[in-house]
C-alpha positions as CSV (number, residue, x, y, z in Angstrom):
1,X,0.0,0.0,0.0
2,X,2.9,2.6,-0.9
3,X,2.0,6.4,-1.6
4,X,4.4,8.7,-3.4
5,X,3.6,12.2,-3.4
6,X,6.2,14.4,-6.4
7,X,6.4,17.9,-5.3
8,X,8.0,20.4,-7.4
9,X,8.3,24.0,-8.4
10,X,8.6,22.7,-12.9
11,X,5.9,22.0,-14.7
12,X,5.1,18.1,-15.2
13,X,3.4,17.8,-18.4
14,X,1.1,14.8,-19.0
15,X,3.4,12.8,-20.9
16,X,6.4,13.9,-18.3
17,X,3.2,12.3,-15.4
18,X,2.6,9.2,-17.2
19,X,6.4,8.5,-17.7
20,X,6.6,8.9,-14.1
21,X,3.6,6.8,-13.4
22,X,5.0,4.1,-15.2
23,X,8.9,4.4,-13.6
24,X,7.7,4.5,-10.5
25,X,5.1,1.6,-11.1
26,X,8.0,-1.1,-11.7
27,X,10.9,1.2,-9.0
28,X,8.2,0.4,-6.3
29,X,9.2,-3.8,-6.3
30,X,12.8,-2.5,-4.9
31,X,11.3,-2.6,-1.8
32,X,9.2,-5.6,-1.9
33,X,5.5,-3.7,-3.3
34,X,3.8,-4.1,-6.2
35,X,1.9,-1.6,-8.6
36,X,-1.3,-2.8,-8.5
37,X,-1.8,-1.5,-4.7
38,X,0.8,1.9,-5.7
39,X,-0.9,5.2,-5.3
40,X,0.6,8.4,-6.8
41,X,0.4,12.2,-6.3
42,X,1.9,14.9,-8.9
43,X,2.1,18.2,-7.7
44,X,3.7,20.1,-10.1
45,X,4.9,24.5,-10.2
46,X,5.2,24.1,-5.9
47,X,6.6,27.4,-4.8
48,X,9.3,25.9,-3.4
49,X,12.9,27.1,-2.1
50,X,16.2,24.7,-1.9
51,X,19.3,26.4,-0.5
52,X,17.9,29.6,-1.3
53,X,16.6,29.8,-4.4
54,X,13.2,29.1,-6.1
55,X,14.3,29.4,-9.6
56,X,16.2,26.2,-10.5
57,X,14.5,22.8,-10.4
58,X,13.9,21.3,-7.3
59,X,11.7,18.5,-5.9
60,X,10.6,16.8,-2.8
61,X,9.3,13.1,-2.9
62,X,7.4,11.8,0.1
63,X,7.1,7.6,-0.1
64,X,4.7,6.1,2.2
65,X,4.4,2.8,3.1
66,X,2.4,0.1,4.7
67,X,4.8,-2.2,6.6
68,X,8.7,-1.8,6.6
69,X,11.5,-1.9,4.5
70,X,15.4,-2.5,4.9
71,X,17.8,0.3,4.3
72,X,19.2,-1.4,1.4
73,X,15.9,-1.6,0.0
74,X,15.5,2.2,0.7
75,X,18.9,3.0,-0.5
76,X,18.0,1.3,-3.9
77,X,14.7,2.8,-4.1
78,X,16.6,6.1,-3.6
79,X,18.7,5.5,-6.3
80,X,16.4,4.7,-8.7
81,X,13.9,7.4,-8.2
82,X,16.4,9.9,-8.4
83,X,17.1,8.7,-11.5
84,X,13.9,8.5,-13.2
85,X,13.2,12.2,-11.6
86,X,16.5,13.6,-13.1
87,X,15.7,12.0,-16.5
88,X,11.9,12.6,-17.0
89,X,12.3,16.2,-15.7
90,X,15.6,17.6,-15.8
91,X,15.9,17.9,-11.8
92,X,19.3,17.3,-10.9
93,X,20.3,14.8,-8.1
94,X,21.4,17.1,-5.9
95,X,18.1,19.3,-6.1
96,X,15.8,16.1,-4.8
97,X,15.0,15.2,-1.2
98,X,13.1,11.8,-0.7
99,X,11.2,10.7,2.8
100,X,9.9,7.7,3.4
101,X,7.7,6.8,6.1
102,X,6.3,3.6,7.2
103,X,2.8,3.2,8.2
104,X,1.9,1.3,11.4
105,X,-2.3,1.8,10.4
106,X,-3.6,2.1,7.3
107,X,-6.9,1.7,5.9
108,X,-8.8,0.3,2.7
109,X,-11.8,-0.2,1.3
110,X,-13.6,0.4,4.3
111,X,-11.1,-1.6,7.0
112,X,-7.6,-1.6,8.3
113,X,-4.8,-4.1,7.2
């Protein structure tokens, strides 16, 4: 039951979205989840400040997760959506911040796992 919310201050375009959609789709199994239960947010021209400046490309990824994962697993995940972030739209690594949080209680269709 991951969540990853995509804050930045560019503009994603829909292609950019779906291109993200579908990275992060198969980047989520680095950390044992699947797609099918993966839940995405795009929130794209943030006003946002890093180090000082609003101007150049910058974004903050919040991952969300039912359960645990290993710090390997994190580390990878990491990795890999920098990567698909700095390729689909031009934010450089050192312009992204990623948190994850794990998620004792979370609720579905009416119930809690």
């Amino acid at each position: 039951m991951p969540f990853i919310n995509t804050k930045t201050n560019i503009c994603i375009t829909e292609e950019q979205e779906l291109s993200l959609k579908t990275e992060f789709g198969k980047a989520i199994s680095l950390i044992g989840k699947s797609e099918p239960w993966l839940m995405l947010g795009f929130e794209d021209n943030c006003r946002m400040y890093f180090q000082g400046d609003n101007q150049s490309p910058a974004a903050f990824v919040e991952v969300k997760l039912y359960g645990k994962a290993s710090k390997n697993d994190y580390a990878n995940l990491t990795a890999r959506l920098t990567e698909i972030i700095a390729a689909t739209l031009s934010v450089p690594a050192n312009r992204i911040y990623i948190k994850y949080e794990e998620v004792d209680h979370w609720g579905w269709n009416g119930a809690n796992f």
